[in-house]
C-alpha positions in Angstrom: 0.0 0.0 0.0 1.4 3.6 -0.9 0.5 6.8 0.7 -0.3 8.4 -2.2 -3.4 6.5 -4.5 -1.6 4.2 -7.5 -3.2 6.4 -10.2 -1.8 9.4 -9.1 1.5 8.0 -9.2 1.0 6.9 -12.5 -0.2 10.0 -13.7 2.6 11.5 -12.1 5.4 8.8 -14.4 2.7 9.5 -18.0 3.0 13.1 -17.6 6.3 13.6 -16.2 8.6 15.2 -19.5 5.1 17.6 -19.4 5.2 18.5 -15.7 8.7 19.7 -15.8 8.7 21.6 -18.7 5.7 23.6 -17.1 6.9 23.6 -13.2 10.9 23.7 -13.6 10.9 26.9 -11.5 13.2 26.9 -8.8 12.5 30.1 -7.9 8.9 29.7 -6.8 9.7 29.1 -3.6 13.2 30.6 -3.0 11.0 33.1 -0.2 10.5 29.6 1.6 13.5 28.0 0.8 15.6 31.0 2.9 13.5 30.9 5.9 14.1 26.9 6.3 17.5 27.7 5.2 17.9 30.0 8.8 15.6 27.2 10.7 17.5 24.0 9.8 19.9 22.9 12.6 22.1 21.2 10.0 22.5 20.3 6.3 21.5 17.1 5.7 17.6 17.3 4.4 14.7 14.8 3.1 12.8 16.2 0.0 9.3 14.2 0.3 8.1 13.9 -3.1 10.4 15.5 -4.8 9.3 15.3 -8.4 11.0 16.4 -11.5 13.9 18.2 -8.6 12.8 21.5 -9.1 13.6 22.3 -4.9 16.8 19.7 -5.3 18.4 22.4 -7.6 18.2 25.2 -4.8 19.0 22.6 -1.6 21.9 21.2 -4.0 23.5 24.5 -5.0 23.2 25.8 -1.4 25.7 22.8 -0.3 23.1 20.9 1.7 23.4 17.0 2.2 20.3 16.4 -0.4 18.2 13.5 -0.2 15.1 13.6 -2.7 11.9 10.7 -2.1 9.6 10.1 -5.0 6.9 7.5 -6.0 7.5 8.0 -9.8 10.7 6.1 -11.8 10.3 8.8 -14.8 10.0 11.9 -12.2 13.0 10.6 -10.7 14.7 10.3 -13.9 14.8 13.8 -15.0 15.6 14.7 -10.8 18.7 13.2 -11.2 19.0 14.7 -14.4 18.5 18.5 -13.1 20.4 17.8 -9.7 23.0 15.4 -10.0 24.2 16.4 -6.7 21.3 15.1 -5.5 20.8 11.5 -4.0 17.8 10.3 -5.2 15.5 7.5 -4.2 11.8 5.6 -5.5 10.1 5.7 -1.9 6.6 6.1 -0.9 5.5 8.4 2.2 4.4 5.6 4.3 7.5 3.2 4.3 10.5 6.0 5.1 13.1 3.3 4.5 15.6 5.7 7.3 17.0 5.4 10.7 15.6 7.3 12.8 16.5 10.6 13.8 18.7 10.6 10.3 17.7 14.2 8.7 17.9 17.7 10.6 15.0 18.7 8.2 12.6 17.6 5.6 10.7 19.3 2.8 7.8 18.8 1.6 6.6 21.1 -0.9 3.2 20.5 -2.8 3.7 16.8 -2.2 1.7 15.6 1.0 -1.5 17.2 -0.6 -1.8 13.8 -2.5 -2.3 11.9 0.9 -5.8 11.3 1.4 -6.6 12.8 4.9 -7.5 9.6 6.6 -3.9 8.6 6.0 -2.2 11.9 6.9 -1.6 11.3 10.6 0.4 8.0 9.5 2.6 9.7 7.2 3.4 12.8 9.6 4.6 10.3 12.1 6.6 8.5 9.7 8.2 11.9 9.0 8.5 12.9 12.4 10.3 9.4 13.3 13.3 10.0 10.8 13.6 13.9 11.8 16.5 14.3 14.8 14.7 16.1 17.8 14.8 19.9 17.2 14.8 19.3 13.6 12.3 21.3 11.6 10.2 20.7 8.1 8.5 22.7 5.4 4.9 22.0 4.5 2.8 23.7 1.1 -0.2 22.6 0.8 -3.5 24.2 -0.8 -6.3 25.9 0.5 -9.7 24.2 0.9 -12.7 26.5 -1.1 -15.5 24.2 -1.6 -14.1 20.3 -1.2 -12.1 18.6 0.9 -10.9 15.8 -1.5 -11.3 15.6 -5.1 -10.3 13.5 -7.8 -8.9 16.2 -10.8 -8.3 16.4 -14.1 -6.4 19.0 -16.2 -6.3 19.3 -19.8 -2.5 20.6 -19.7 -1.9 17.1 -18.8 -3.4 15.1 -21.2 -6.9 14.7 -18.7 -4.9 12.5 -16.3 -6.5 12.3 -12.2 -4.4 13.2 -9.7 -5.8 12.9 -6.1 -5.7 15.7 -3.9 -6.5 16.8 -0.7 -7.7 20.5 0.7 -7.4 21.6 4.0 -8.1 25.1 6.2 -5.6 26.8 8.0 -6.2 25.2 11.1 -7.1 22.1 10.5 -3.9 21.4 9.1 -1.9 23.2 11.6 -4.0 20.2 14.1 -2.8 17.4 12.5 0.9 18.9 12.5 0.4 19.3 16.4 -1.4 16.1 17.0 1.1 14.4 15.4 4.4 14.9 16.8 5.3 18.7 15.5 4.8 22.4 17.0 4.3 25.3 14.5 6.7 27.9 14.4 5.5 30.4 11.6 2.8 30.2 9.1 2.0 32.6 5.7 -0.4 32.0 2.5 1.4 32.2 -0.7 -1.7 33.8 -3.0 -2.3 31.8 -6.0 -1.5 33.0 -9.2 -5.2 33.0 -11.0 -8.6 32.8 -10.0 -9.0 29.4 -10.9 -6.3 28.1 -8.7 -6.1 27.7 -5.0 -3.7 29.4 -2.1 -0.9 27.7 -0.8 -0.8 27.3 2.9 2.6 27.0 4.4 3.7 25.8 7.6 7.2 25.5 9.1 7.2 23.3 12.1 9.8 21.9 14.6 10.2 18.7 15.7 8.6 18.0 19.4 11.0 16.0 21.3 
């Protein structure tokens, strides 16, 4: 069983050349990037769901001890293509194949928004297992309007489903605390058109 549902996965390895070209932009969340950069108590990171390795090219060329997690082979591919810095590995969210306490941080941008909520509590506490205690994360994840899951299709990609899951402020900021991790600062990242949603990002510490 993987975290995130099998079709979305293989929507993920169909449309993957597709997705990069539109979504290579590292800068997107260089504002985000610099405040984990001050928060991390060391270099060595997890990327969870790392895709195509957009974030891998700004961890990599900062010097950090990059590890990138991903559920698709052909997303992986062109990771280790863009970063080849990087170490990159074919992992779903709910078996983190680590020891524990082996990362000072983790990332996970746009990535556990796949999870459908019933499972999310499981996959923070795998997260939180592999962080070292006083390490801290980076969460995006998108604003709920209407639904709270939905099953979506976009013509960009060819009309493949991808899962996702929506969530309000605080509700997500309760399963972070519930499961293992205290919030230490919070903005909404607008989105970019009025069909699309806001981000909601969270960075969190580690409760020991």
């Amino acid at each position: 069983m993987t975290a995130i549902p099998d079709n979305t996965i293989a929507t993920y390895s169909k449309i993957a050349e597709r997705y990069d070209a539109l979504h290579f932009t590292p800068e997107f969340w260089q504002r985000e990037f610099k405040v984990f950069s001050r928060l991390i108590p060391g270099r060595h990171v997890l990327d969870i769901g790392c895709g195509t390795g957009r974030d891998a090219v700004l961890f990599t060329n900062h010097k950090f001890d990059y590890v990138g997690i991903d559920g698709s082979r052909n997303m992986l591919r062109i990771a280790r293509r863009r970063a080849p810095r990087g170490k990159f590995l074919l992992m779903n969210f709910y078996r983190l194949r680590f020891p524990a306490e082996t990362f000072d941080g983790f990332w996970a941008g746009a990535s556990l928004l796949h999870i459908p909520k019933k499972k999310l509590g499981s996959v923070l506490r795998s997260i939180r297992k592999i962080v070292r205690r006083g390490g801290v994360g980076f969460v995006s994840i998108k604003e709920k309007r209407t639904v709270d899951e939905a099953i979506i299709t976009e013509e960009k990609y060819g009309n493949q489903s991808r899962f996702f899951a929506f969530y309000g402020r605080d509700e997500f900021a309760k399963a972070l605390k519930q499961n293992g991790f205290r919030l230490i600062k919070f903005h909404t990242k607008k989105r970019r058109s009025p069909q699309s949603t806001d981000w909601l990002c969270y960075f969190v510490r580690r409760i020991s």
